[in-house]
C-alpha positions as CSV (number, residue, x, y, z in Angstrom):
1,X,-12.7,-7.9,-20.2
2,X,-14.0,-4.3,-21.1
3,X,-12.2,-1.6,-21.9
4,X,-11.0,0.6,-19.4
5,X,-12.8,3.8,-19.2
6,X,-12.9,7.0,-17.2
7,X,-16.8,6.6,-16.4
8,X,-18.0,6.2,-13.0
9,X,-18.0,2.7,-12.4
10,X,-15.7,0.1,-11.4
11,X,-14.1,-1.6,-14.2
12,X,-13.5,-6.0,-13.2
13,X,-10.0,-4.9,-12.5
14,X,-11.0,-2.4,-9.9
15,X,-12.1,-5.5,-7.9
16,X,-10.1,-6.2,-4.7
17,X,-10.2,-10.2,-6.1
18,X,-8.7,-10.0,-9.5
19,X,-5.0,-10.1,-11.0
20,X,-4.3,-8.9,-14.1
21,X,-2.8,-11.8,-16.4
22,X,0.8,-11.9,-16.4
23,X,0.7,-10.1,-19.9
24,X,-1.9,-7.5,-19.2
25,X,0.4,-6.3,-15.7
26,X,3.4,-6.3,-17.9
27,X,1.6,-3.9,-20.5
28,X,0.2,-2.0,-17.6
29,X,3.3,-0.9,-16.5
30,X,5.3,0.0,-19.8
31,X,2.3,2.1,-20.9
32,X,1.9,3.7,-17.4
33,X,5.8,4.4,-17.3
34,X,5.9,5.5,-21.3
35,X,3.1,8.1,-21.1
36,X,4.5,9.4,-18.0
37,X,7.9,9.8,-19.8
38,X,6.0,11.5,-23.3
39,X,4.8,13.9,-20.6
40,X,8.0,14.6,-19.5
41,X,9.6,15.2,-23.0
42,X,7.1,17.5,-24.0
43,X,5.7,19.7,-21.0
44,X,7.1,23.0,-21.1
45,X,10.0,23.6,-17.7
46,X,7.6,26.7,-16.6
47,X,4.3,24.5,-16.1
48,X,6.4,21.4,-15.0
49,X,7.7,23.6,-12.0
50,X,4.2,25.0,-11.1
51,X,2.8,21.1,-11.0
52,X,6.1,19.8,-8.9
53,X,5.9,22.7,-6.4
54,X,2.1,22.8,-5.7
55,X,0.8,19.2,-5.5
56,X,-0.1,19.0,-2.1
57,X,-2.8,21.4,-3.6
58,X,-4.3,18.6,-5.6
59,X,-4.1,16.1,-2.0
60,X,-5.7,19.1,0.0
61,X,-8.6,18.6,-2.8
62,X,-8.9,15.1,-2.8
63,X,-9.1,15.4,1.2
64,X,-11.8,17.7,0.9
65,X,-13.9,15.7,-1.5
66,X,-13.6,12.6,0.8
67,X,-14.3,14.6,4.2
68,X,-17.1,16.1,3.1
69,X,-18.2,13.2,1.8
70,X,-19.3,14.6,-1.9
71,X,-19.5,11.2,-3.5
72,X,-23.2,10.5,-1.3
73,X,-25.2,13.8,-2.8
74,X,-25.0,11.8,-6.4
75,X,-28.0,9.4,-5.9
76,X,-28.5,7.5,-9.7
77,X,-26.2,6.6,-12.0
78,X,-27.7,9.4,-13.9
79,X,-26.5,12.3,-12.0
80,X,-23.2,10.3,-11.9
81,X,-22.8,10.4,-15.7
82,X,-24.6,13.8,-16.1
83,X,-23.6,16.0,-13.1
84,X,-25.5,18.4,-10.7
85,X,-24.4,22.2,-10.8
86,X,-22.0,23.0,-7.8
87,X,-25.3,24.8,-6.1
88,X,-27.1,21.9,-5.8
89,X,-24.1,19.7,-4.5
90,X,-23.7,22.2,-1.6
91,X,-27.4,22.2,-0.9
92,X,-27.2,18.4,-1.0
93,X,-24.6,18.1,1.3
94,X,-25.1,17.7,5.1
95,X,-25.0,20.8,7.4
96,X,-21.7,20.2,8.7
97,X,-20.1,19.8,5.5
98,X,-20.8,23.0,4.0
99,X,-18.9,25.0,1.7
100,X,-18.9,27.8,-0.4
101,X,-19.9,26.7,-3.7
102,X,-17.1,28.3,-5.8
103,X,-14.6,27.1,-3.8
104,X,-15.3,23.9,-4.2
105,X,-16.1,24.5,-8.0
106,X,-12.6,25.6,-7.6
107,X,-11.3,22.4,-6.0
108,X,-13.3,20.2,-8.5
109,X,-11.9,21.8,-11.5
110,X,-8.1,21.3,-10.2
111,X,-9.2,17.3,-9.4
112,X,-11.0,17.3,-12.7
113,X,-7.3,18.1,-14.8
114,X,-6.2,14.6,-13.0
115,X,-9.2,13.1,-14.6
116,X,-10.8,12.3,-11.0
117,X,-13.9,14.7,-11.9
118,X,-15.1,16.5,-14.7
119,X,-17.1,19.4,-15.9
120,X,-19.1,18.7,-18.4
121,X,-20.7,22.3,-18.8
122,X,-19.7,25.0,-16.4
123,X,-20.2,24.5,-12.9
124,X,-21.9,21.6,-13.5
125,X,-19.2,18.4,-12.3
126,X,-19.5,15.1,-12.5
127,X,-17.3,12.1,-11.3
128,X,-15.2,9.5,-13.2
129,X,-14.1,6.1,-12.2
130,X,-11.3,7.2,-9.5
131,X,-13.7,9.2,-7.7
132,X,-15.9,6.6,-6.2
133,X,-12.4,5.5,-4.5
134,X,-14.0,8.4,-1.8
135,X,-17.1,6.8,-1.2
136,X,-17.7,7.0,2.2
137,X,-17.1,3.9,4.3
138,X,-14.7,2.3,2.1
139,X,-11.1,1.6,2.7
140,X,-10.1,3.6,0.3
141,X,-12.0,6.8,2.0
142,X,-10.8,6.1,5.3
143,X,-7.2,6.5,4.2
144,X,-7.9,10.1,2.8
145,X,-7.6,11.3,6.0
146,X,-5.1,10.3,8.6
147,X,-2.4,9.4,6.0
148,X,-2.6,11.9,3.6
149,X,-3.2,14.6,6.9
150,X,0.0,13.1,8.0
151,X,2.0,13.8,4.7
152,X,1.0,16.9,4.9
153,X,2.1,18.2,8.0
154,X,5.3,15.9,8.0
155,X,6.2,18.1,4.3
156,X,6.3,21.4,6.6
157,X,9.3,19.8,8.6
158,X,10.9,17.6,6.2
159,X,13.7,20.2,4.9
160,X,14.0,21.3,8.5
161,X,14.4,17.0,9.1
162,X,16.5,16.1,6.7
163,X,19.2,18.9,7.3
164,X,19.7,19.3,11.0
165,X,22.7,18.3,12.0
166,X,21.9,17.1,15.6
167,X,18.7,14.9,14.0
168,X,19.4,14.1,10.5
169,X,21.2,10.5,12.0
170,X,18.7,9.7,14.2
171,X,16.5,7.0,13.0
172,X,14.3,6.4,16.2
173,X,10.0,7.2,15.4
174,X,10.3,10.1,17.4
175,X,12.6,12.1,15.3
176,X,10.0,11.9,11.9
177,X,9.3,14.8,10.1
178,X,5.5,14.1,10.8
179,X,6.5,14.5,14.8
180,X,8.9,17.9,13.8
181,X,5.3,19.1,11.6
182,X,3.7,19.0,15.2
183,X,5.4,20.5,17.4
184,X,6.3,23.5,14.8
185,X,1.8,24.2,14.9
186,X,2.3,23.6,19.0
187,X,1.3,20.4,19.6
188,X,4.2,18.8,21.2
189,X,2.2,16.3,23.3
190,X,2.8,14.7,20.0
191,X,5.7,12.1,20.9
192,X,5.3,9.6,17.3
193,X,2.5,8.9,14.5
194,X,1.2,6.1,16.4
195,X,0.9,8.9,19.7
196,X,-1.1,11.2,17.5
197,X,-3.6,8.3,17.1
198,X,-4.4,7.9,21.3
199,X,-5.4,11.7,20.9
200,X,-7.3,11.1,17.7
201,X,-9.6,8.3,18.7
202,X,-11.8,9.5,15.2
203,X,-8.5,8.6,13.1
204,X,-7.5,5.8,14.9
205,X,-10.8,4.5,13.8
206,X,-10.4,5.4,10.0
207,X,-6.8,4.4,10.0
208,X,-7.9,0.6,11.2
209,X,-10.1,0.9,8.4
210,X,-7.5,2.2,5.6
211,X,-4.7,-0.7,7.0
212,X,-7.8,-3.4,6.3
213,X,-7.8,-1.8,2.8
214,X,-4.1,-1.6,2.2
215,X,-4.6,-5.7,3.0
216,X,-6.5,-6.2,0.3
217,X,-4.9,-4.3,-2.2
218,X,-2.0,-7.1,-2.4
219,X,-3.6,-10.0,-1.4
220,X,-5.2,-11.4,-4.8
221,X,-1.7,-11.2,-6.2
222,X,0.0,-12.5,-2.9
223,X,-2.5,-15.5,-3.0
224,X,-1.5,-16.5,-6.6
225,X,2.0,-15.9,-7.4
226,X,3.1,-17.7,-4.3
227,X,3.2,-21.4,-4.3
228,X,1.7,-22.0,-0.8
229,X,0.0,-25.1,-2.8
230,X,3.4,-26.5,-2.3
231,X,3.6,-26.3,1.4
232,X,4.8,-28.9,3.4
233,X,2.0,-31.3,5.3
234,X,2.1,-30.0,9.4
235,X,3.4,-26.4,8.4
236,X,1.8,-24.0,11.0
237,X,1.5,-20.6,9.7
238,X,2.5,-17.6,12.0
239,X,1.3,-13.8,11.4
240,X,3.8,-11.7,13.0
241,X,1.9,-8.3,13.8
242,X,-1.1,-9.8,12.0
243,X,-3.7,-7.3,12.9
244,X,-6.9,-9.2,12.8
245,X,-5.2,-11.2,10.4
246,X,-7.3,-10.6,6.7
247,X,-4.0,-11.9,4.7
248,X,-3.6,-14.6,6.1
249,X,-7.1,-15.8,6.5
250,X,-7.4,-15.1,2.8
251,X,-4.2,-17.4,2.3
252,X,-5.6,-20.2,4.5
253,X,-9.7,-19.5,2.3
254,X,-7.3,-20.1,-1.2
255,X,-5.9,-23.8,-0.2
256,X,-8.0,-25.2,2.9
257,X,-8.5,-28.2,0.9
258,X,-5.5,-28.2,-0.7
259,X,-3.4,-28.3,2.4
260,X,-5.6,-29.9,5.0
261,X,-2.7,-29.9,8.0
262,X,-2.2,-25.9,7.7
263,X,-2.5,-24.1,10.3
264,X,-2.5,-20.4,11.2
265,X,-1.4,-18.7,14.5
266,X,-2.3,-14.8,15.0
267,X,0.0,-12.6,16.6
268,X,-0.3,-9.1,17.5
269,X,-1.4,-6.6,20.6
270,X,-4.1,-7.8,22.9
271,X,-6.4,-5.3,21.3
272,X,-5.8,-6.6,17.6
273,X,-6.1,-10.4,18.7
274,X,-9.8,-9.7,19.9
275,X,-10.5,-8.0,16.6
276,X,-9.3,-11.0,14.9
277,X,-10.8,-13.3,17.1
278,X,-14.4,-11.7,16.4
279,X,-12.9,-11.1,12.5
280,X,-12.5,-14.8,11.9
281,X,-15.7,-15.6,14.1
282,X,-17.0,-13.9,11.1
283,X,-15.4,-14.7,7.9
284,X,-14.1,-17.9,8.5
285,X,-15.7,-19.7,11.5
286,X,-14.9,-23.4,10.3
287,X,-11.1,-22.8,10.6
288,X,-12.0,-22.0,14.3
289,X,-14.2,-25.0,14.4
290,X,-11.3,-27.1,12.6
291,X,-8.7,-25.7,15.2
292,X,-6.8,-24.6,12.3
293,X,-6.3,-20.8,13.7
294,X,-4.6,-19.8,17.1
295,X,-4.8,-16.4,18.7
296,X,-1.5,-15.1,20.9
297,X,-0.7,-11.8,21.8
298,X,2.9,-11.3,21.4
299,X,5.5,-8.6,21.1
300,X,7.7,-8.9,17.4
301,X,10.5,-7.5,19.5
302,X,11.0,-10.5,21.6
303,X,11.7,-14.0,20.7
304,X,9.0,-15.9,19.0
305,X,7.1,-18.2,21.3
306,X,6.3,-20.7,18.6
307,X,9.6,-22.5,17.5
308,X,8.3,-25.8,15.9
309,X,9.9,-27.4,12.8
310,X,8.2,-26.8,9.6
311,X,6.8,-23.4,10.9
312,X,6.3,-20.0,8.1
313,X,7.1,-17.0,9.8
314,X,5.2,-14.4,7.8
315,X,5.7,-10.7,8.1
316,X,3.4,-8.2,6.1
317,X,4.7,-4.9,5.5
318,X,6.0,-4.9,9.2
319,X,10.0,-4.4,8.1
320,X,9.0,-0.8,6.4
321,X,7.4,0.4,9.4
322,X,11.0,0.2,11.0
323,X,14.8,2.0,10.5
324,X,17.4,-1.3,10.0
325,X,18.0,-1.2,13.6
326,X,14.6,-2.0,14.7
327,X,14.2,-4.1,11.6
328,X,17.1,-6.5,12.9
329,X,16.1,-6.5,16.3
330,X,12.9,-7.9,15.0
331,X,14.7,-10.5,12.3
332,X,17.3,-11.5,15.1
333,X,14.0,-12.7,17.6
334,X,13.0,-14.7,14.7
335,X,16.0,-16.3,13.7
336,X,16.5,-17.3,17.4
337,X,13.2,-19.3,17.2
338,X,13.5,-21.1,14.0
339,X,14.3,-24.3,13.6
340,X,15.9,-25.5,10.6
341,X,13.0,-26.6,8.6
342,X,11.4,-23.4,9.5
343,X,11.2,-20.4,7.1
344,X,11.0,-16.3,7.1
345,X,8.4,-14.9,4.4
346,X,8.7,-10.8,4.3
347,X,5.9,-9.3,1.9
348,X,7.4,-6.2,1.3
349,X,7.9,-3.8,-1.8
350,X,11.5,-4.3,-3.1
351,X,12.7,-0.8,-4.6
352,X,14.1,-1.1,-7.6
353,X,16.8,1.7,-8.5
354,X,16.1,4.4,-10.9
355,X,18.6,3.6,-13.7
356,X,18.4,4.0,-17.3
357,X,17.9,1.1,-19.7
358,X,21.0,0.7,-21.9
359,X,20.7,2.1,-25.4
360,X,22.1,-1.3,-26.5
361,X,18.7,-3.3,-24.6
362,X,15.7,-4.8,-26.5
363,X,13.6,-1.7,-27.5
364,X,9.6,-2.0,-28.1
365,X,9.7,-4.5,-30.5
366,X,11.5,-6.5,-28.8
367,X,9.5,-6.4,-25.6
368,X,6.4,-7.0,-27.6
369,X,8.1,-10.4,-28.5
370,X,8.2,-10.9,-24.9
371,X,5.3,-9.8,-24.0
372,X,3.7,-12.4,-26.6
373,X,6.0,-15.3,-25.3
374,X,4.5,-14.9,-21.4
375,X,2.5,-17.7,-20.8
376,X,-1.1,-16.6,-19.0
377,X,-1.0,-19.4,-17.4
378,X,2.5,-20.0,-15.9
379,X,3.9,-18.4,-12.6
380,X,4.6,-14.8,-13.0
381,X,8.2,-13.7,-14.3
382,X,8.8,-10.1,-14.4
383,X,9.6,-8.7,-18.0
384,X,12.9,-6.3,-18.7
385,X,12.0,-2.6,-19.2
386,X,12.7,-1.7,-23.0
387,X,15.0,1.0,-23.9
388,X,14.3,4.1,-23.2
389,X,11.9,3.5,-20.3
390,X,14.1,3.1,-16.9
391,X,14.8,0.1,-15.5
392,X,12.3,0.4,-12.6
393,X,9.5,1.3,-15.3
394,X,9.8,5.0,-13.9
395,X,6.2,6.1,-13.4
396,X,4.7,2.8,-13.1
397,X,6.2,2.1,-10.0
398,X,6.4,5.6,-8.3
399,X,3.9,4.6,-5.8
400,X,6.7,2.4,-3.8
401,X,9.3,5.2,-4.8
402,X,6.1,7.7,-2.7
403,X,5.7,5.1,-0.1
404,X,9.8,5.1,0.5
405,X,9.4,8.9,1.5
406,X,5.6,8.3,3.4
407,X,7.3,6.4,5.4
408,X,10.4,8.0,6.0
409,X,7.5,11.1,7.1
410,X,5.5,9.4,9.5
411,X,7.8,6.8,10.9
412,X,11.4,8.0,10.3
413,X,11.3,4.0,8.6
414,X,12.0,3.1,4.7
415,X,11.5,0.8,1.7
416,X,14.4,-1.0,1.1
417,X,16.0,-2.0,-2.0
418,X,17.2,-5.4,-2.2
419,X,20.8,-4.6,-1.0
420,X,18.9,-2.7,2.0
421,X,17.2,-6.3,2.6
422,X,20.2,-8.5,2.2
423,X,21.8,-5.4,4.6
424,X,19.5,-6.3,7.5
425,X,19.0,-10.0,6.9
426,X,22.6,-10.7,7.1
427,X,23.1,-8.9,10.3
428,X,20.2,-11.0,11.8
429,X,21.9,-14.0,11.0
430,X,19.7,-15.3,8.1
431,X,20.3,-15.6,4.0
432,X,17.7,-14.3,1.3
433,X,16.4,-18.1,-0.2
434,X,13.9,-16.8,-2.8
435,X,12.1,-13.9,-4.1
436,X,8.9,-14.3,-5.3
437,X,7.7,-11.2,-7.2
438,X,4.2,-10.6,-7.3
439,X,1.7,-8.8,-9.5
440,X,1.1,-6.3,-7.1
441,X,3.1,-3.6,-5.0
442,X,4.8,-6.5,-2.8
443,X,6.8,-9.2,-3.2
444,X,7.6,-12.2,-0.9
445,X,11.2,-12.6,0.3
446,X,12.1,-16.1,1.7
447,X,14.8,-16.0,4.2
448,X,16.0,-19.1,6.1
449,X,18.6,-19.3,8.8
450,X,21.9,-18.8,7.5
């Protein structure tokens, strides 16, 4: 591998396609979580309440960027590595995407202290690696917009949310602080997140396009730190809210040969099952061919129309879209399909709670020890955080801590910890099997009927 650099291009491990070896993740995370926790030993309280009370400043920038689309007016690698002066940017950019130079030398400068950009002389910017995550098309672009837009207004309301006495218990989609953000500006057509969409055709669009992305970003991790190798001959595969089904096709790519009796079954809204029909036409036409993949439209709220032995009900980050009560509505339909050979897989992030490694605990020497013992080539085992880094690495795993609240925003739903799981997986009448953590943001929780 090559060092990791700030320089704008993607580095192996940018790739949608690769893991990290078990040791390398591990690293990853203490680093990411220690230099977070140097920062917060040694940044003065004054500049540490500036940062904490005007970051949405930084996401407006990083909106900007992508919506203008700034990443296209760099044509060589040269101008990439070198910069263009903030004059010619603007003139570069396309008539509806003008802006006044110095304010977007202004915006550029902020995004540069984060290390997105830099200005290598003045006004003259240039950008590093994260940067090209806005280049315009990508999955990563597309979910500048409607999700961070979303955050956004939902922050106006979320004070105003979380302490109203006559809405602070109510858990239904309406009562998000993204729908509260709404009607405050007006808008109070606005009945949920997934409303806003029907009158923002545009987002809708770029939304689908950022979900297909958020696929992705597990999936190399879901495909090898689960042992769907081992799957029983005749297991059929069912994707509960599948969308056009990328995961799973992925899953089904990794051991076609392996496990030559796998099928998959699709199941969503009638307007995602013709995307994945035309999806898989596309990417996968021999499991079509094969009659290995099944297309059903079908509502996660009702009981499960496919209730075979030896069938894998598999649910991809469809419990944090949901408060508990939803979430067991939907667990109770499955548990009244399944037959007992048959088996519940959530891929969900499990939040780990934010307590402090005992004094008493290995410290870095220690870990190193561990860190040398992982085997490369063995299934991925999750490593203890040394003292003093927090139990839940701190830092290195604030983006599940920032999806918790994101989705608490825009869907009045939650990440759950793994009492939260066993919370809403007892009431449905099911038992937690197996936990398979991954080297990604999810892991895989296998219930089966209790």
């Amino acid at each position: 591998m090559p060092p990791f650099t700030l320089e704008p291009r993607y580095h192996p491990l940018d790739s949608l396609d690769a893991v990290p070896t078990p040791r390398l993740h591990e690293a990853r995370r203490v680093a990411m979580a220690a230099s977070n926790m140097i920062k917060a030993l040694v940044q003065d309280i004054g500049t540490a309440m500036t940062d904490m009370s005007t970051r949405s400043l930084d996401q407006a920038a990083y909106i900007l960027t992508a919506d203008i689309r700034l990443i296209d007016v760099f044509h060589t690698d040269e101008e990439k590595a070198k910069g263009l002066h903030v004059d010619e940017i603007v003139a570069r950019l396309p008539e509806d995407k003008k802006v006044d130079p110095q304010k977007l030398a202004r915006c550029l400068r902020l995004l540069s202290t984060e290390h997105w950009w830099i200005e290598p002389m003045p006004e003259v910017f240039a950008p590093l690696r994260w940067a090209l995550i806005n280049t315009p098309g990508s999955c990563s672009w597309a979910w500048a917009d409607p999700v961070s837009y979303g955050t956004l207004v939902g922050s106006v309301a979320f004070t105003e949310q979380m302490t109203d006495p006559t809405t602070f218990h109510d858990d239904t989609i309406g009562a998000a602080p993204f729908v509260r953000g709404f009607h405050r500006m007006g808008m109070t057509h606005v009945k949920n997140w997934w409303d806003w969409f029907m009158h923002e055709p545009e987002r809708l669009e770029r939304f689908a396009r950022s979900m297909e992305g958020c696929g992705y970003i597990d999936l190399a991790a879901i495909k090898v730190d689960c042992p769907w190798e081992a799957l029983p001959p005749n297991t059929t595969f069912v994707d509960v809210g599948a969308g056009q089904g990328s995961v799973s096709m992925h899953i089904l790519k990794h051991v076609y040969e392996k496990v030559p009796t796998l099928k998959v079954v699709l199941q969503d809204r009638p307007q995602h099952i013709e995307q994945g029909r035309k999806f898989w036409a596309q990417e996968l036409p021999a499991a079509l061919e094969d009659g290995r993949v099944a297309f059903e439209v079908h509502d996660f709220f009702e009981d499960n129309p496919r209730k075979e032995p030896n069938t894998i009900y598999w649910f991809r980050f469809i419990m944090h879209d949901w408060a508990d009560d939803y979430a067991i509505k939907i667990l109770k339909g499955i548990r009244a399909s399944c037959h007992p050979t048959s088996k519940v897989l959530l891929g969900e992030s499990v939040m780990l709670e934010a307590l402090p490694s005992p004094p008493s605990s290995r410290g870095a020497a220690g870990f190193e020890n561990d860190l040398r013992s992982l085997r490369n080539d063995g299934p991925y085992t999750l490593l203890k955080a040394p003292y003093p880094i927090p139990q839940n690495y701190g830092f290195a795993t604030k983006t599940t801590a920032q999806y918790d609240i994101l989705m608490h925003t825009l869907l009045n739903a939650l990440e759950r910890t793994m009492g939260n799981f066993e919370k809403i997986v007892a009431a449905s009448g099911s038992k937690i099997a197996h936990v398979y953590p991954t080297r990604g943001t999810a892991s895989i929780i296998e219930l089966v009927p209790m």
